[in-house]
C-alpha positions as CSV (number, residue, x, y, z in Angstrom):
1,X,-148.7,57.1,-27.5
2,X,-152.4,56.5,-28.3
3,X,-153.4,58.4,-25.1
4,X,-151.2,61.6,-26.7
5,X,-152.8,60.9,-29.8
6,X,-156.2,61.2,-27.9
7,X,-155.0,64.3,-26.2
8,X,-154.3,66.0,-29.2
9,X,-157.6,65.3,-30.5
10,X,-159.2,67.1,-27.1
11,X,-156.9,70.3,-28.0
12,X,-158.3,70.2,-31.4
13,X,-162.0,70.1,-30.6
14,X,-161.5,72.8,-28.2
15,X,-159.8,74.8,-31.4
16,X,-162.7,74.0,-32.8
17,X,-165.2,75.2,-30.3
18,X,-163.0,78.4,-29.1
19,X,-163.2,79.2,-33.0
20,X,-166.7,78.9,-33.2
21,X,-167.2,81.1,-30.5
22,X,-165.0,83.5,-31.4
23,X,-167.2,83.6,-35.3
24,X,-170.2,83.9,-33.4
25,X,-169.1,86.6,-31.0
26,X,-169.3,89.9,-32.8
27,X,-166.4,92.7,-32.5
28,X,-167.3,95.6,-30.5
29,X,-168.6,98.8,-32.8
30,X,-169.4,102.1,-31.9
31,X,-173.2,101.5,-31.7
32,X,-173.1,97.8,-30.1
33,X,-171.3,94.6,-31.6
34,X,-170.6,94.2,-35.3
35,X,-172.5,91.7,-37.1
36,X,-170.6,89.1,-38.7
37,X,-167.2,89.9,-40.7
38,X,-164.3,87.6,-41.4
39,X,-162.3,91.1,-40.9
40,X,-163.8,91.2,-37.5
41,X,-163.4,87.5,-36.1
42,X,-160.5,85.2,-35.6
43,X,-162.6,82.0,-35.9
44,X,-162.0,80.5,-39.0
45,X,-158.2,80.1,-38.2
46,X,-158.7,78.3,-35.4
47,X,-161.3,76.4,-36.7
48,X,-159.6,75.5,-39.6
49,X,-156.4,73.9,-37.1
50,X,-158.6,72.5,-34.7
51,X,-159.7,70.1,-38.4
52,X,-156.5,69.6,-38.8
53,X,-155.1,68.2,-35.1
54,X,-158.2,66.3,-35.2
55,X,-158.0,64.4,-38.3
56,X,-154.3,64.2,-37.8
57,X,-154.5,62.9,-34.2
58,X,-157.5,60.3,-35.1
59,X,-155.4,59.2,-37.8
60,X,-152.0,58.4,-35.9
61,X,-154.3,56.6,-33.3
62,X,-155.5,54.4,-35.9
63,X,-152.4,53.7,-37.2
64,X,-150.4,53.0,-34.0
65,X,-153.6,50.1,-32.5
66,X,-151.2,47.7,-33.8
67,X,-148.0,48.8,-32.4
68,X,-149.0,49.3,-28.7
């Protein structure tokens, strides 16, 4: 169970990352990319879950040391 745990952490720092690239990417415009919009980018989502998984998933690995 830990190394699940430890997975999901993996898939929530590359949330993270992906999400941070996808922010820093700017949408295409008709003159070049766009700068920075939350409209335009679907980073902070993503960002935003990978947190989540992460915290969660370190948590239950914590939790669970005991019980292996």
């Amino acid at each position: 169970m830990r190394n699940l745990f430890a997975l999901l952490a993996v898939i929530g720092l590359a949330g993270i990352v992906l999400g941070a690239l996808a922010v820093m990417h700017g949408a295409p415009g008709q003159a070049g990319p766009l700068p920075f919009t939350f409209e335009a980018s679907g980073g902070p989502g993503s960002i935003i879950a990978g947190i989540l998984l992460l915290a969660t998933s370190l948590y239950l690995r914590r939790v669970w040391q005991g019980r292996d």
